[in-house]
N, C-alpha and C positions, 0 to 999 in steps of 0.2 A: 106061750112066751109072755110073759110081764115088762110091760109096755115103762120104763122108765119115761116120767114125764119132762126130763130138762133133755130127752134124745127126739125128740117131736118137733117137725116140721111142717111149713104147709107146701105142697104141690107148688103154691105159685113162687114159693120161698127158694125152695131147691134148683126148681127153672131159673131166677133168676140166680143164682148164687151157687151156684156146683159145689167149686171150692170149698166153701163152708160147709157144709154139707160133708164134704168126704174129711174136712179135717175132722169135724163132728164127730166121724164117723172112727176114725183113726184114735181120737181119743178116747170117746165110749164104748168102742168096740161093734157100736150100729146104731144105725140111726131110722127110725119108723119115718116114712114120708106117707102125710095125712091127703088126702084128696075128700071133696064134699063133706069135711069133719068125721070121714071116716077111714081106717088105717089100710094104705095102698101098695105102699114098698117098701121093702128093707134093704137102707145099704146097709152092708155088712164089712169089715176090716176081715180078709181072708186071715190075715197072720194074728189076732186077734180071736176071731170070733170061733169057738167050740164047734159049733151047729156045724160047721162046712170045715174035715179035716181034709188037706191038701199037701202034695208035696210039691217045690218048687218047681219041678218037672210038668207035672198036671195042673198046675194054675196058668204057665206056660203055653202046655196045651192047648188048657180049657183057652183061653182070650185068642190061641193063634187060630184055632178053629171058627170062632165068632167072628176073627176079623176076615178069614177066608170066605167064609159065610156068607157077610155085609158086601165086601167087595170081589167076588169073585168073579163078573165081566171083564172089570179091570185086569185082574192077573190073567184070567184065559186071554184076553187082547195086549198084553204083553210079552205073553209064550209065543206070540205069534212069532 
């Protein structure tokens, strides 16, 4: 991947500023987040970015799964 140099952020950048960051991201189609001067994550613009094809169904998915994932005590202690 070729690292466009105006989509580079720093680690502490992104923590502080999300936002920026994902608009960054929405406009350039991704955005490298740098950690210790060297290159750590990629956000990426689903609807945008080639690398990751998706359909609305499976991005849907994909995040309902992650967030069952993250919070899944909570939902089993609500089926209760």
């Amino acid at each position: 991947m070729i690292i466009n140099t105006n989509s580079i952020v720093s680690a502490t950048e992104a923590n502080k500023n999300f936002s920026k960051v994902a608009k960054m991201a929405e406009q350039k189609g991704h955005v490298v987040v740098f950690k210790n001067n060297r290159p750590k994550l990629l956000v990426i613009d689903l609807d945008k970015e080639p690398q990751i094809e998706m359909t609305e169904d499976e991005k849907l998915e994909f995040v309902a799964a992650r967030i069952l994932r993250e919070h899944r005590a909570a939902f089993e202690e609500l089926a209760k």
